[in-house]
N, C-alpha and C positions, 0 to 999 in steps of 0.2 A: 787448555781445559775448557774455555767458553765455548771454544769453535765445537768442541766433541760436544757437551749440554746442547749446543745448537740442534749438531747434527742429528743428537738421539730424540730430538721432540721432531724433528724432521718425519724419522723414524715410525715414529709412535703414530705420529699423524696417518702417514701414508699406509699402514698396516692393521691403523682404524679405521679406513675408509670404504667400509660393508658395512651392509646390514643395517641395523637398526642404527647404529653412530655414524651412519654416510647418513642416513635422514634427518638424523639430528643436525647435523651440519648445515647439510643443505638449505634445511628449516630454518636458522640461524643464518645462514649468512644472507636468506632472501629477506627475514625479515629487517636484519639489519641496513642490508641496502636500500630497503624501501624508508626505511628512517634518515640514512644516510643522505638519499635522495631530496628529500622533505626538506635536512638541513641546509644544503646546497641553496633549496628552492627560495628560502627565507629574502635569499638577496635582490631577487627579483618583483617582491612585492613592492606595491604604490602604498608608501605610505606621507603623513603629513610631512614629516621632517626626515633628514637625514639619519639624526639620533635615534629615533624608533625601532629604524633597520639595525642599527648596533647593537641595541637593547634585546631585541630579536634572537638576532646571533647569540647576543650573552646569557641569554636564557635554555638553548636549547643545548647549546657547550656547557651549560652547569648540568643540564639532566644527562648528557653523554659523563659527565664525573659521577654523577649519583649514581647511573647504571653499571658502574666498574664498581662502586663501592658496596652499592647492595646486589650485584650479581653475586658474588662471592656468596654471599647470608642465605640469599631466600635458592638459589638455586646449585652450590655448590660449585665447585676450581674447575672443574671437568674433568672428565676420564682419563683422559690423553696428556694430563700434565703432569710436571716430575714434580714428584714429591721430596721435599728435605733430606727425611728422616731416610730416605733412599739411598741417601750418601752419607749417612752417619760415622760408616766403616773406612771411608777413604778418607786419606788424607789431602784436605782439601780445603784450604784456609778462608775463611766465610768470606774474605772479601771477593776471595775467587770462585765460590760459589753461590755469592750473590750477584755478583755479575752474570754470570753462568745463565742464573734460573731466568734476569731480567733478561737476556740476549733472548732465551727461550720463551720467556711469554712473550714475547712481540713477534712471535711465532705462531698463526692461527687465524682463524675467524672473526673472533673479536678484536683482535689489533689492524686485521684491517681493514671489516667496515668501519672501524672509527678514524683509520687513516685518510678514508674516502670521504667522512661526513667534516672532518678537519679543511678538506682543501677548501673552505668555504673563508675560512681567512685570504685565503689568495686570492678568491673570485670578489671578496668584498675590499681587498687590498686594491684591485685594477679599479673598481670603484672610486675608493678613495685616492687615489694616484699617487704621486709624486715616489719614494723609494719603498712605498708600504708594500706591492708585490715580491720585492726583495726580503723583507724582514720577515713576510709571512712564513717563509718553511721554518726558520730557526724556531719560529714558535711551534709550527707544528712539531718537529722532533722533538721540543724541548716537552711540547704536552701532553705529547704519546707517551712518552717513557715516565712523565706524571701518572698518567693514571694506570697504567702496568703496574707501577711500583706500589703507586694505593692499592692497586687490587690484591698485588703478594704482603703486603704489609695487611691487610683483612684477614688474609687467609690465614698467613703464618701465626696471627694474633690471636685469632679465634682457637685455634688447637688449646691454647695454654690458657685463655679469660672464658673457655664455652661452660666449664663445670663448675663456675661462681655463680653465685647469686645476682653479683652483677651483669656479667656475660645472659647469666638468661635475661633480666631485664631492659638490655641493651637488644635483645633479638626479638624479644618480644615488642619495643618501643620501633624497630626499623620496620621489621614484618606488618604489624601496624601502620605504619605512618606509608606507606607503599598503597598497601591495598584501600585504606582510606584516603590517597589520591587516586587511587583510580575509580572510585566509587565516586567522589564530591568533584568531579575534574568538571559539571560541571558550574560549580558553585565562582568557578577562576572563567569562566567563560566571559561572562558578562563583561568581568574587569578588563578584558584582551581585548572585546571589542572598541570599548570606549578608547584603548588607551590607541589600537592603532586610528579611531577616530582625533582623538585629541594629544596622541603623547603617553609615555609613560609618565608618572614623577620622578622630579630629580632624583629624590634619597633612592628609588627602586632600580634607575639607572647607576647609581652610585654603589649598590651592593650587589647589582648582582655582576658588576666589574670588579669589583672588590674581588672574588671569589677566583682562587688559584685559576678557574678555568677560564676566566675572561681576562688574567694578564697576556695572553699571546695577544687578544683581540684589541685591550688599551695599546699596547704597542705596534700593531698592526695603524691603529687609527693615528695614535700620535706620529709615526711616519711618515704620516701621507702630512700633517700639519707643519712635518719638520721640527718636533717637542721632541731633540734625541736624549737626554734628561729622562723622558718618559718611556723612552724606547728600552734604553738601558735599563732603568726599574722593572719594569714587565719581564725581560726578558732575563736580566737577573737574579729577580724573582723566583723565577720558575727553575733557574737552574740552582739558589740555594736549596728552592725545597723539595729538587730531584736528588742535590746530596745530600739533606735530613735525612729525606726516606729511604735513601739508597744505606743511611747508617744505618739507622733502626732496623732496618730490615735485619741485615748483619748481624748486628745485637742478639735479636729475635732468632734467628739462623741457629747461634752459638748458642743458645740455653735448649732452642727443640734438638738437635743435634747430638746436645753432650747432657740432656739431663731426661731426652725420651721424655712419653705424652703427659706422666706428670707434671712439667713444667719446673722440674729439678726439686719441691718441695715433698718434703719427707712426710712422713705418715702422722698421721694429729694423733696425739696425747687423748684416748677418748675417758672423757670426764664426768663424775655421777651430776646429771640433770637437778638444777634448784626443783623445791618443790614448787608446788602449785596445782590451780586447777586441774590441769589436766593429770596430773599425777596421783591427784585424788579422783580418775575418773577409772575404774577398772570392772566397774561390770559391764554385762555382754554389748551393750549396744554402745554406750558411752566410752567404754574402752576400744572400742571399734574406731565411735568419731575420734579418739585422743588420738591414735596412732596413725588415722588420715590427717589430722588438722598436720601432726610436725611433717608428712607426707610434702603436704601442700605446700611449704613454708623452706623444707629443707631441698627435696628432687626439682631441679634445673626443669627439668619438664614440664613439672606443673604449674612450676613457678614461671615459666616461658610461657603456658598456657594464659596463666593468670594476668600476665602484663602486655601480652597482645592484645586479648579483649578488652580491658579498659583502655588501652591507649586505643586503638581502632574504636570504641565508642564514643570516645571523648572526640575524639580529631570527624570525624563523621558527621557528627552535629554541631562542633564546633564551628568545621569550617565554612559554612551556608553565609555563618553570621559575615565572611566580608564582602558579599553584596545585600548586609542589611537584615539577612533570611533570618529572625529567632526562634521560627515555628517549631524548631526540630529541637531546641532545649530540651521541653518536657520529657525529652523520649532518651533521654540521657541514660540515663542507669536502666530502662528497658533495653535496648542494644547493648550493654555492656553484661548483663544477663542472659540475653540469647546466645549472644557469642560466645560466652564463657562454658554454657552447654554446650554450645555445639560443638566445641573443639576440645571438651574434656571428655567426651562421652567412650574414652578405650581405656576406664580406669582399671578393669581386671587385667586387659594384656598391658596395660603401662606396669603391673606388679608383676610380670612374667608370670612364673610357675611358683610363686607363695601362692597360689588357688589353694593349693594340696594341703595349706594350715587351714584353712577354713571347710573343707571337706571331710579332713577328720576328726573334726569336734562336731558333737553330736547336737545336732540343732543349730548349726554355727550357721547357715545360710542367713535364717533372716536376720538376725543381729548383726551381722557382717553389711547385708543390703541398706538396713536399719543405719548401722553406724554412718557407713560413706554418704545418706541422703542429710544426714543431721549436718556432717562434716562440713559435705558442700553448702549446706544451707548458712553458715557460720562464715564460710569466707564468703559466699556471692550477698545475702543479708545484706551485712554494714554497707557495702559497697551501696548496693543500689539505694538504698537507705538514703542514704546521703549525696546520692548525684542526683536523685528525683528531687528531693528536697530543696538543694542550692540549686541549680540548673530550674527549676519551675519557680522558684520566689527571682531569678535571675532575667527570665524571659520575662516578665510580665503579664504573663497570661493568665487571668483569674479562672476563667472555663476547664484551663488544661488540671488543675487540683485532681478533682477524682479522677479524670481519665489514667492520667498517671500515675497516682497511687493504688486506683484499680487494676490497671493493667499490668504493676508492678507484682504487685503481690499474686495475682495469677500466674504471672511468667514465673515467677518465682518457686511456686509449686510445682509447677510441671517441669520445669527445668531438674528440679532434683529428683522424680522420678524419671524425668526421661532419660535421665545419664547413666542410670544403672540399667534401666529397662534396653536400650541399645547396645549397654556394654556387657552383659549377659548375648543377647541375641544376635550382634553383631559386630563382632570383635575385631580386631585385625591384629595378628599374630610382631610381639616386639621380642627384642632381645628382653634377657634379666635385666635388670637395673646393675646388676654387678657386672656385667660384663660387655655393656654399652663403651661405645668409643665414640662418640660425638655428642655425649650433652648434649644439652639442649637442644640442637636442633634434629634428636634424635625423637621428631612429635610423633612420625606417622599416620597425620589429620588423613581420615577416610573421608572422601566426599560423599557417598553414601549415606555413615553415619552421621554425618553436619546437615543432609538431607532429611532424614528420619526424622533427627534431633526438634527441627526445624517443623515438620510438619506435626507430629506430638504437639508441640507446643504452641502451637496455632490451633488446632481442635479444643487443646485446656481451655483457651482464651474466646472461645465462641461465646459461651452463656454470659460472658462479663462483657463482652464485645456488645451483644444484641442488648442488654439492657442500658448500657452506653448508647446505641443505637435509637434505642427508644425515648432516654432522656431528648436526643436532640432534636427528634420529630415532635415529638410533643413541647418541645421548651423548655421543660421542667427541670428546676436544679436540684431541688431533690430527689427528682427521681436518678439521675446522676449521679448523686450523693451515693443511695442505695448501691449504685454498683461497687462502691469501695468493699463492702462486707460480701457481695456476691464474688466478689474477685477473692479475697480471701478464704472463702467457703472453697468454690471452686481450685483455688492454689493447692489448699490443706488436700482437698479431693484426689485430685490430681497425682500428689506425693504418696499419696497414700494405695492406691490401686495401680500406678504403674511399680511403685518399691513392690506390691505384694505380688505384681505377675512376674516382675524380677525373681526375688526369692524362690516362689515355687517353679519358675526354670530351673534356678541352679540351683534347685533340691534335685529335681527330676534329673536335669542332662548333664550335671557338674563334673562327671569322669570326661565326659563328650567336651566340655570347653577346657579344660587341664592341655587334652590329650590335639585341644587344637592349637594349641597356647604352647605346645611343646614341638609339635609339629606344620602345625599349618593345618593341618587335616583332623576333620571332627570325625570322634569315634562314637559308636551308639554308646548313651552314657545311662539310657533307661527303655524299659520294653516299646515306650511308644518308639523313640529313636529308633530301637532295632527294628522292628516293623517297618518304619519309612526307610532304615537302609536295606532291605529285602533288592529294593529298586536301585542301590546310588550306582550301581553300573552303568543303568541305563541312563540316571540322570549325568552323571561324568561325562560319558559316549555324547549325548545329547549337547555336554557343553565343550567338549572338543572338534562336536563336526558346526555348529552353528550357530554357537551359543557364548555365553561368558567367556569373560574373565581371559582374552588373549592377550598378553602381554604386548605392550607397548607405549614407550614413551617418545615418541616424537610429536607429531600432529595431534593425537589425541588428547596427551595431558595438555599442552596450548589453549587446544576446544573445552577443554572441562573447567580449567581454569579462567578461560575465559568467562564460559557460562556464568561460576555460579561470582564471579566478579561482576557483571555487567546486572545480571538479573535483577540485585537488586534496585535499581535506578528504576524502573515501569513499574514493579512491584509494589515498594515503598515508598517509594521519594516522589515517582507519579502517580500510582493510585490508590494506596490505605492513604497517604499523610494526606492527600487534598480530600478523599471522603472525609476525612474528618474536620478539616477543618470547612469541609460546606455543612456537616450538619450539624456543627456549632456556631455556624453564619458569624465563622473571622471574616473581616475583612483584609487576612493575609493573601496578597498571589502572588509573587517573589517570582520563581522562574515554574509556578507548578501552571503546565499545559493548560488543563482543563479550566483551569479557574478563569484563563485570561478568553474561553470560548464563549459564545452565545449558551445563557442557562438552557435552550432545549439540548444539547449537547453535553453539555461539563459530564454529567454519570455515563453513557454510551463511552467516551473517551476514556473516565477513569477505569468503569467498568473491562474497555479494552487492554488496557493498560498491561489491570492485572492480572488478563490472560495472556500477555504478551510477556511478561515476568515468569509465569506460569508456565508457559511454551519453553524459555531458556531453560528454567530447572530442567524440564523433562528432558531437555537436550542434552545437557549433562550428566543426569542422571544414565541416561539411554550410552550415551559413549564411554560413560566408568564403569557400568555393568558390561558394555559388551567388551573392552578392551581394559587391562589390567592394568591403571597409572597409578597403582600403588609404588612408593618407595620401596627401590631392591633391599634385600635383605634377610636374614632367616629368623624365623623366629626360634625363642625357646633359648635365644645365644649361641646359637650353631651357626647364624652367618651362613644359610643354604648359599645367600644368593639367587633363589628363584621364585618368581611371583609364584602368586597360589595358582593362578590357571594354569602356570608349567608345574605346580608341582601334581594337580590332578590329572592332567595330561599324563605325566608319567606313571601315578600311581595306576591309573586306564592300561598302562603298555604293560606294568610289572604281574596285575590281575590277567590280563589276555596272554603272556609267555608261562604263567601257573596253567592255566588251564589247558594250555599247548601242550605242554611238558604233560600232564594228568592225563591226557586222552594220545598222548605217543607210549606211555608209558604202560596204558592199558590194553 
């Protein structure tokens, strides 16, 4: 039965090798070799000691574990892999079909550029001499089939902990903590230099050998010293905790198998809710915010929203501080606000097609826009409250005071009108909530709208910006002061005119976003709509021959994701955060460019900077509009399976065969 699981992912491989998942591949396994390459390369470096090189190795084998563990989360098992619940029907004893699936993942792309990036224990084994080339493969088999099994042990996990409260916080804290290394990577730079100038530290040599992926590497080295005491622990090691996981798996196996995606627990007992506030909250707008806030608190979604942005805030500005950097404190609960917009901003299509209860109550629009800006203001509030607060009496920065509490309370306004203002005007079509199969990681983040979201709220932030601005040219700490209550004004402003062009959108076009929220496709929902659709043939026709939204995910989503991941580093990190701290004359310069140039230069460079940040976005921006890396899937909970550019595409062919058929017919 293992040999047949083999042969059918064989199968599956080879009869997915067109089209857009031969790109995907291909893209995959070049970029992985080029990683792979890199790891190899490690060995060859001049470093001070011998140990460094180890240390090296033992670092990039821990990120080769972390990229099996969070592959699974942020990007999915892959198309071409056999699913469990695929054998539910057969009789097939989990130990035999846990063996099965592991024979078949070390089947693929990713089993073996990591097989290729592994041989680096042997090439660092002929190094170290003596029997260590011999001992090197047992490690590698032993740690390929490790991280296979972490990675089926993610998967099979995730089905059964995705619809917990926990599971969302767990997705939100990795999702996080990923992209806020890719953003501060280079805050670890500095540390890499010195350390291949001088050494790592023990204790940093010590853990990061500790760590499952470097016992092939301890035993690798203890061979060459002849410690076979130490050889056997490593290698031991790794083969207890290929049978842990190879149990657990099993385990895990036997309840998705025999208890389906509930995860075998029976239907909860639902219970009349303690009073309280909120229950004393029932008219139109307050009853709005009530039934968002348990929203927020109860749906995996928003609750996955909610604890990626603060963790990706917190880790962000966090991590600067280990070469020393505390500039970025203040700005604590400011990035954990922005993000929190940016990636909530599809709260109508996160509710599917309940539009239709707010559509038939008469004046239900604004109340409804009303309630969700109040809601959100109640969960993102406390939050940034309190990271502005701790994180700036933490930095030590006396200057950063108002800018921070100015710029807090600005972001903060506009944050809550921008999330309605976007989720009105640009949607992106999700299943019901009832009929979702992937919790939480079921987000559908538009880069688009994280775009919008993002630019909205950088224009709120101008008028509190330039009197901030002003403060610092002139010296003045009152005039500084003053921006707290201009930021505030501005905030209140801000919530206030974008919630009200929300609302009378979705008074005007609310049939048109129901009717796109069910299908994908907006229907004229008022006279102006219908007027502007006189034309959408022409505009469809226009985005079928040269235009939007062609689906594709290989190269594309890379580029986009790359973008709007890198962008911010010129942006923010090199040119708002050093403007401000030269026209508050810190004498912070940590690793920001410009500070460390001749002053007739510093603002030309930052200036550059932040058109060069600026350039990224439009880059991404420019390949998500014209190629469709939205997540497959149909909206409405029909599960089309087809991006919106295929579904316009077709709606183009089914309008051009009507019209065929009307003028044969005539």
């Amino acid at each position: 039965m293992v040999g047949e699981l083999i042969r059918l992912k064989l199968t599956l491989l080879r009869r997915s090798m067109s089209g857009q998942r031969a790109a995907q591949l291909v893209l995959g396994a070049l970029v992985g070799l080029f990683f792979a390459t890199g790891t190899i390369w490690l060995t060859g470096i001049e470093t001070p000691a011998a140990s460094v090189t180890g240390d090296l190795i033992a670092v990039a084998l821990a990120g080769w574990m972390l990229g099996w563990f969070f592959g699974p989360i942020l990007f999915g098992s892959g198309g071409a892999d056999l699913k469990p619940e695929q054998f539910a029907l057969f009789p097939i004893r989990p130990r035999t079909l846990t063996a099965g699936l592991v024979g078949a993942g070390l089947i693929g792309v990713g089993p073996l550029v990591t097989l290729v990036a592994l041989v680096v224990l042997v090439v660092h084994g002929v190094g170290v001499g003596g029997l260590a080339p011999l001992v090197a493969p047992v490690g590698i088999v032993l740690t390929l089939v490790l991280v296979v099994l972490l990675s089926k042990v993610i998967v099979t996990a995730r089905a059964q902990v995705v619809r917990s409260q926990l599971g969302a916080a767990l997705s939100g804290l990795l999702t996080g903590a990923l992209m806020a290394a890719a953003a501060t990577v280079w805050a670890i730079v500095p540390a890499v230099q010195l350390a291949l100038d001088e050494g790592f530290p023990s204790a940093f040599s010590l853990v990061v050998r500790a760590l499952p992926s470097g016992w092939a590497l301890t035993a690798v080295e203890a061979a060459g010293r002849s410690e076979w005491a130490l050889v056997a622990a490593g290698l031991g090691g790794l083969l207890v905790a290929d049978l842990v996981l190879a149990a657990g798996l099993a385990r895990l196996l036997t309840r998705q198998v025999t208890s389906g995606k509930s995860g075998g627990r029976g239907a909860k007992q639902v219970r009349r809710a303690p009073g309280g506030l909120l229950v004393k909250w029932t008219d139109d707008v307050r009853g709005v915010a009530a039934k968002e806030l348990r929203a927020w608190f109860r749906d995996v979604t928003r609750t996955n929203f909610l604890y990626f942005a603060l963790f990706y805030g917190l880790l962000q500005t966090v991590t600067p501080m280990l070469i020393g950097a505390n500039a970025m404190l203040p700005w604590t609960g400011i990035v954990v606000v922005v993000w929190l917009a940016a990636v909530s901003a599809n709260l109508y299509a996160s509710d599917g097609t309940a539009l239709w209860l707010t559509l038939v109550t008469p004046n239900g629009e604004r109340a409804d826009v009303r309630g969700r800006q109040l809601a959100w203001l109640l969960v993102a509030g406390p939050i940034a409250a309190v990271l502005t607060v701790v994180f700036t009496a933490v930095s030590g920065l006396g200057w950063a005071w108002p800018w921070a509490l100015a710029l807090s309370a600005s972001v903060l306004g506009a944050g809550a009108g921008a999330v309605v203002l976007v989720a009105v005007l640009l949607p992106v079509p999700m299943a019901d909530p009832r009929q979702r199969g992937s919790g939480a990681w079921d987000n559908r983040i538009d880069f688009v709208q994280v775009v919008v979201v993002l630019a909205l709220m950088a224009l709120a932030t101008l008028p509190t910006f330039a009197v901030l601005w002003l403060s610092a040219s002139t010296g003045s700490q009152a005039v500084s002061w003053l921006a707290v209550p201009v930021g505030v004004l501005t905030g209140a402003g801000s919530a206030w005119w974008f919630g009200r062009l929300a609302y009378r959108r979705l008074g005007a076009g609310g049939a048109g976003l129901l009717q796109q929220l069910r299908t994908g496709r907006r229907q004229p929902g008022s006279r102006a709509e219908a007027d502007d659709s006189e034309n959408s043939e022409d505009h469809a026709a226009a985005a079928v021959q040269g235009g939007p939204a062609r689906p594709a995910m290989g190269w594309p989503t890379v580029v986009v994701f790359a973008c709007f991941t890198v962008c911010w580093v010129p942006l923010l990190a090199q040119g708002v955060l050093p403007m401000i701290l030269e026209l508050t004359g810190s004498d912070v310069k940590s690793w920001f460019l410009a500070l460390w140039l001749p002053e007739a230069v510093r603002w030309p460079t930052m200036i550059g900077m932040v058109l060069l940040g600026l350039v990224v976005i439009g880059i991404g921006v420019f390949v998500a509009r014209r190629y469709d890396v939205r997540p497959s899937g149909g909206p409405g909970g029909r599960g089309t399976g087809r991006s919106l550019g295929q579904q316009v595409r077709d709606d183009v062919k089914q309008k051009e065969q009507q019209r065929n058929r009307v003028g044969t017919g005539s």
